[in-house]
C-alpha positions as a printed Julia matrix, in Angstrom:
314×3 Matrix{Float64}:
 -21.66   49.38  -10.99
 -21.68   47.44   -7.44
 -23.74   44.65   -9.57
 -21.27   44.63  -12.34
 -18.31   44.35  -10.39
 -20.15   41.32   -8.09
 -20.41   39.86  -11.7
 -17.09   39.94  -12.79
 -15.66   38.84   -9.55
 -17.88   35.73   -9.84
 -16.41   35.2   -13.42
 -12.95   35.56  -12.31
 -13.53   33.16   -9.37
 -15.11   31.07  -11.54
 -12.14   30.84  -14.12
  -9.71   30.9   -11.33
 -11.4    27.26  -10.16
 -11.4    25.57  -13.48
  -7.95   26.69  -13.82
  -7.31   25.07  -10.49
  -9.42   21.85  -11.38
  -7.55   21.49  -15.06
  -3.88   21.28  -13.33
  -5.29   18.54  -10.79
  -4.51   15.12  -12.13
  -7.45   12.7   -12.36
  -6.73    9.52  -12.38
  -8.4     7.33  -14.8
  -5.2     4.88  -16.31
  -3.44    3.06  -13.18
  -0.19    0.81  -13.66
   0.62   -1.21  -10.46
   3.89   -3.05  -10.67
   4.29   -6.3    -8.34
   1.31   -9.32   -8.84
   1.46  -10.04   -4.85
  -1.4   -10.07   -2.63
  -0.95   -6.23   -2.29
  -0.31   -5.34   -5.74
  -3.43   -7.55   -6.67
  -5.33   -6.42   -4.35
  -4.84   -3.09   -5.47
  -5.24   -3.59   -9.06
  -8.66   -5.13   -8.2
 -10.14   -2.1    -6.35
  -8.84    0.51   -8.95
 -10.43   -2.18  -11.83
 -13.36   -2.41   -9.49
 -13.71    1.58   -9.18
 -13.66    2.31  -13.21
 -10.05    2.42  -13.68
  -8.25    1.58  -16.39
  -5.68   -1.64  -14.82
  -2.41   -2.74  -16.0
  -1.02   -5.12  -13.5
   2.87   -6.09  -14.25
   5.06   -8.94  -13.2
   7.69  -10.94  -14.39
   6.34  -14.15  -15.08
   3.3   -14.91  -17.08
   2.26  -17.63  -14.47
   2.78  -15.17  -11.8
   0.21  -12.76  -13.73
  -1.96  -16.06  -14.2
  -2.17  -16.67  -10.32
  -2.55  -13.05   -9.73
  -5.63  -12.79  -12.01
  -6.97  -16.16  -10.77
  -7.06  -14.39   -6.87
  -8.15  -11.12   -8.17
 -11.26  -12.95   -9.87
 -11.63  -15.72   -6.75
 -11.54  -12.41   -4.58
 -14.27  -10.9    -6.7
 -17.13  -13.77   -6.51
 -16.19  -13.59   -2.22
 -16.96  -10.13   -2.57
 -20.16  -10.03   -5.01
 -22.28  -12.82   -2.45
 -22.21  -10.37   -0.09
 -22.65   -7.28   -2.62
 -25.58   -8.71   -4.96
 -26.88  -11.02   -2.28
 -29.64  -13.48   -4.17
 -28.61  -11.17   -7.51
 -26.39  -13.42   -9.22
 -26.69  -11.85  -12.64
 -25.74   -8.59  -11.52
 -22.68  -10.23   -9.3
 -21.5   -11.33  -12.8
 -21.99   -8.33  -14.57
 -19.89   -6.57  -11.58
 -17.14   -9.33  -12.21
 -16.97   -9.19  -16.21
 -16.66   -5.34  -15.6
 -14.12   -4.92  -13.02
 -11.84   -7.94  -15.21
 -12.48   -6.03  -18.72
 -10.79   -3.01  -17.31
  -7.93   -5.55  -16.2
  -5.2    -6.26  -18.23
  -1.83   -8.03  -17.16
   1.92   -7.39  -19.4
   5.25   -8.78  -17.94
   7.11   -5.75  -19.2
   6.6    -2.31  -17.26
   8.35   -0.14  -20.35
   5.66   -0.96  -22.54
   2.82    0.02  -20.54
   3.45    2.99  -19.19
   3.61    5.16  -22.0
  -0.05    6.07  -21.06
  -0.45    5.93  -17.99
  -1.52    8.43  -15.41
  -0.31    6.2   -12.3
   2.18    3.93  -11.74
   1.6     2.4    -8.33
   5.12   -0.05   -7.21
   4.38   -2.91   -4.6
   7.27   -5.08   -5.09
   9.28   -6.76   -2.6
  10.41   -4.64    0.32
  14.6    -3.67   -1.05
  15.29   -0.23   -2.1
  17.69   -1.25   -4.42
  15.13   -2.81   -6.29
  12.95   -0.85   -6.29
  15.04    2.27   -6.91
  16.01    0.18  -10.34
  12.57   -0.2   -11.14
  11.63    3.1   -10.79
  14.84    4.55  -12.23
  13.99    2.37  -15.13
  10.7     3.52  -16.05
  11.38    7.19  -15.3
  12.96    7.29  -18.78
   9.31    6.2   -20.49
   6.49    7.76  -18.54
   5.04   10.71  -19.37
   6.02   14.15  -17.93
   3.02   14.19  -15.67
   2.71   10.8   -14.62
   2.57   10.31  -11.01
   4.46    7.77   -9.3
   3.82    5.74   -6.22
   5.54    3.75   -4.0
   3.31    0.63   -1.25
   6.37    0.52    0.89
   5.53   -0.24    4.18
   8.84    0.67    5.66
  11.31    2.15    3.55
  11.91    5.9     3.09
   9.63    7.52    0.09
  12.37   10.28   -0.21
  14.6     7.59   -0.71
  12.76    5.83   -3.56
  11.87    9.1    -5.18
  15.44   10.29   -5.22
  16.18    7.14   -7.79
  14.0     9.38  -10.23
  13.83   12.97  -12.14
   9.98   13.6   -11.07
  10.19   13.52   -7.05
   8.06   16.56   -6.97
   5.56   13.45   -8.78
   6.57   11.4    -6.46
   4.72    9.89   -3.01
   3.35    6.96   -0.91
   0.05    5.73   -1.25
   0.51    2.31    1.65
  -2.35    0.05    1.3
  -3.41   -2.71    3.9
  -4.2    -6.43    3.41
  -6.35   -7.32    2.4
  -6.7    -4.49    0.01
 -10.49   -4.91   -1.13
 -11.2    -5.06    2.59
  -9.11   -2.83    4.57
 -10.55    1.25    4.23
  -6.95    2.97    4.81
  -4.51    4.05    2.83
  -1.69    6.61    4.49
  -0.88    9.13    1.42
   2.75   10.11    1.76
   4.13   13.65    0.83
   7.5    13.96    1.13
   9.79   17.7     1.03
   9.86   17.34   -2.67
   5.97   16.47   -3.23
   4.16   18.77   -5.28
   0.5    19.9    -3.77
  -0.6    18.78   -7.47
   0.7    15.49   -6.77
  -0.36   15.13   -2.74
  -3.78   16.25   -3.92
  -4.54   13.72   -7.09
  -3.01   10.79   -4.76
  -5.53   11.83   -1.96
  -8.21   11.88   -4.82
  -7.78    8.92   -6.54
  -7.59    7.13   -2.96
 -11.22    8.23   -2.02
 -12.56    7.5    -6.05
 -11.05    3.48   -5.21
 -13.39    3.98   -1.99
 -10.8     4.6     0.76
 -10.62    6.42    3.71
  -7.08    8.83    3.26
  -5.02    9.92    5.87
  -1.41   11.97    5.4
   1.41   11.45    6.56
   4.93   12.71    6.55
   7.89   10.75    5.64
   8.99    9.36    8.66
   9.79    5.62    9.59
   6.65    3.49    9.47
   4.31    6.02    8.78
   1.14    5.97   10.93
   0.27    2.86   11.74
   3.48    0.57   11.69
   5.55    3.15   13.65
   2.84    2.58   16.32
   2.31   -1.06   15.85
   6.03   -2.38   14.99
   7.27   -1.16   18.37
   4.3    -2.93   20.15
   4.55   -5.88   18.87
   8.44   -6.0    19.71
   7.92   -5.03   23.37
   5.65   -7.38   23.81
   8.61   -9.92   22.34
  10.25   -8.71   24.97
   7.8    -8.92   27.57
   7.87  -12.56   27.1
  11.86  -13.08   26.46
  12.22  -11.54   29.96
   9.91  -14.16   31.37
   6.94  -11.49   32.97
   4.42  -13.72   30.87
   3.31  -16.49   28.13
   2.92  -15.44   25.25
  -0.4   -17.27   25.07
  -1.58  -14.71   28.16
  -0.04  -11.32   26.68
  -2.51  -12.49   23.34
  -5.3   -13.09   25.36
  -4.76   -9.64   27.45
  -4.41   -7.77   24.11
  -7.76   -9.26   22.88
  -9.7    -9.23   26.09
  -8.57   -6.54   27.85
  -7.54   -4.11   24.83
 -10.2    -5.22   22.77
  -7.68   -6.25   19.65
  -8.73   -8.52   17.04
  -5.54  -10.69   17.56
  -3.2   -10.86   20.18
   0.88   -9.38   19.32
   1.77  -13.13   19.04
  -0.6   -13.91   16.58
  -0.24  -11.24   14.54
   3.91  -11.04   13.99
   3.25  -15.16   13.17
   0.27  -13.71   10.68
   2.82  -10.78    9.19
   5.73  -12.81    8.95
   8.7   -12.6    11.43
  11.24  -12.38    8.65
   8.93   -9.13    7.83
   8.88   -7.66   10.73
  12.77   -8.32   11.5
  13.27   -6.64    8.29
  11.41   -3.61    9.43
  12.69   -3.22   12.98
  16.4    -3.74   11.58
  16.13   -0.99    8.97
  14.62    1.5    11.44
  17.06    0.46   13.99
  20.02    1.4    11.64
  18.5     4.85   11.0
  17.99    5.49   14.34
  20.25    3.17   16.34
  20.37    4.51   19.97
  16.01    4.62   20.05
  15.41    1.76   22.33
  11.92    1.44   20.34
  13.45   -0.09   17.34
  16.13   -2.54   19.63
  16.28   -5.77   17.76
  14.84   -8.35   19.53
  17.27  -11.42   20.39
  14.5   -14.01   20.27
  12.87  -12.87   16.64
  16.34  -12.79   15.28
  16.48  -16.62   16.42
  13.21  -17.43   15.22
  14.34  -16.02   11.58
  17.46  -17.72   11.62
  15.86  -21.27   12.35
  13.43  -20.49    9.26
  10.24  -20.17   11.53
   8.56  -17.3     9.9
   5.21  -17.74   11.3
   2.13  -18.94    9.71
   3.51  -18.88    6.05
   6.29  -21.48    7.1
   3.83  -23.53    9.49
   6.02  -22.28   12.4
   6.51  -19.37   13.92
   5.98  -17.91   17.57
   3.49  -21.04   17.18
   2.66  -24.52   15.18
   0.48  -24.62   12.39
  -0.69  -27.53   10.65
């Protein structure tokens, strides 16, 4: 009797786990939405990983450039991969660009999708009328995604009717190189959801982490106010801003010194950022606009992209 009733508590664990497994989502079909460095970057990986790609912009020449980087990005990666195998490095790049297709309209794509990841330009307006947009044509259980680095997913997923299918999967550049990803859940997220975005992170090769919805997430609500106090450090004359890099990246051991980095970001980037948080939360003196980035912004010296920023680039 004892070995009978082992048995058929085995059998109903064992049902109770496939259950469990069936209502996960796996991901296997993957829309991402923006041909950027980011959005390219992460149609690459997913196309790299088995994936089925779809990667959507509005311009065929944008989608032209975008696959042109994705497959320039590839033959970087493959030296190091298949070093002294060049015939495999192909076969790795003919793969990962036959799961790779590009469209310039997002209705017609994601009819069949299980993913829809957004990495457009930073405005929730926009994005909210992407997202409301294709709400009306995806699947019932299609999960959507927003790479926002500094905007609200609760916000975003509120432009929807699925924000229990909703959350943040934020990427780093570059993409292929960079292990994190910070998987959002916000109050609405299903634990279906949370769990197939944490999933399909680690099947593109990532390293996870979670994170609530709050401003900035993990790693920019740390950084962002760092790199503005040490703007401030410098507009209140306690030291160049040539000797706060070099104490960052001798003394703290930091690849790049604050400088460097806001002028590699962008400032107009990281203005955008520190304004938004600052008008959500206007009396924390951690997200103070800074008088001398605001400047810097307004004189068109964005940093490295504009060949001017905190310094001069040829």
């Amino acid at each position: 009797m004892a070995f009978a009733t082992r048995r058929f508590a085995r059998a109903a664990s064992s049902s109770a786990a496939a259950a469990a497994a069936a209502k996960k989502l796996i991901v296997k079909h993957v829309t991402v939405i923006g041909g950027g460095l980011m959005g390219a970057g992460i149609a690459q990986v997913a196309a790299a990983t088995g994936h089925t790609v779809v990667l959507v912009d509005q311009t065929d020449e944008i989608l032209k450039n975008s696959r042109k980087g994705i497959e320039d990005s590839l033959k970087r990666m493959t030296k190091k991969m298949f070093t002294d195998k060049p015939e495999a490095a192909a076969q790795f790049i003919e793969k990962t660009l036959k799961n790779l297709t590009v469209n310039t309209d997002p209705v017609a794509v994601v009819h069949s999708t299980d993913l829809v990841v957004e990495a457009i330009v930073e405005n929730l307006q926009v994005k909210n009328d992407l997202f409301k947009r294709v709400d009306k044509f995806a699947p019932e259980n299609t999960i959507f995604a927003s790479n926002t680095s500094s905007l609200q997913i609760t916000d975003i997923a509120n432009s929807t009717t699925r924000q229990d299918r909703f959350g943040g999967l934020h990427f780093f550049n570059p993409v292929p190189m960079m292990k994190l990803v910070e998987v959002i859940k916000t109050p609405m997220t299903s634990q279906k959801t949370f769990e197939s975005l944490m999933e399909f992170t680690k099947a593109l090769g990532k390293n996870p982490i979670s994170c609530k919805d709050t401003p900035g997430f993990v790693v920019n609500r740390l950084l962002v106010p760092y790199l503005l106090e040490a703007v401030r450090l410098y507009e209140r004359g306690d030291a160049s801003k040539e000797d706060i890099d070099v104490a960052m990246k001798l003394g703290a051991g930091y690849p790049m010194g604050p400088f460097e980095l806001l002028d590699y970001v962008g400032l107009d980037t990281s203005k955008y950022i520190i304004d938004g948080w600052h008008s959500l939360e206007p009396n924390n003196p951690l997200f103070a606009p800074s008088p001398l980035l605001n400047k810097l912004v307004e004189e068109r010296k964005m940093g490295k992209k504009t060949g001017e920023g905190f310094y001069k680039y040829k």
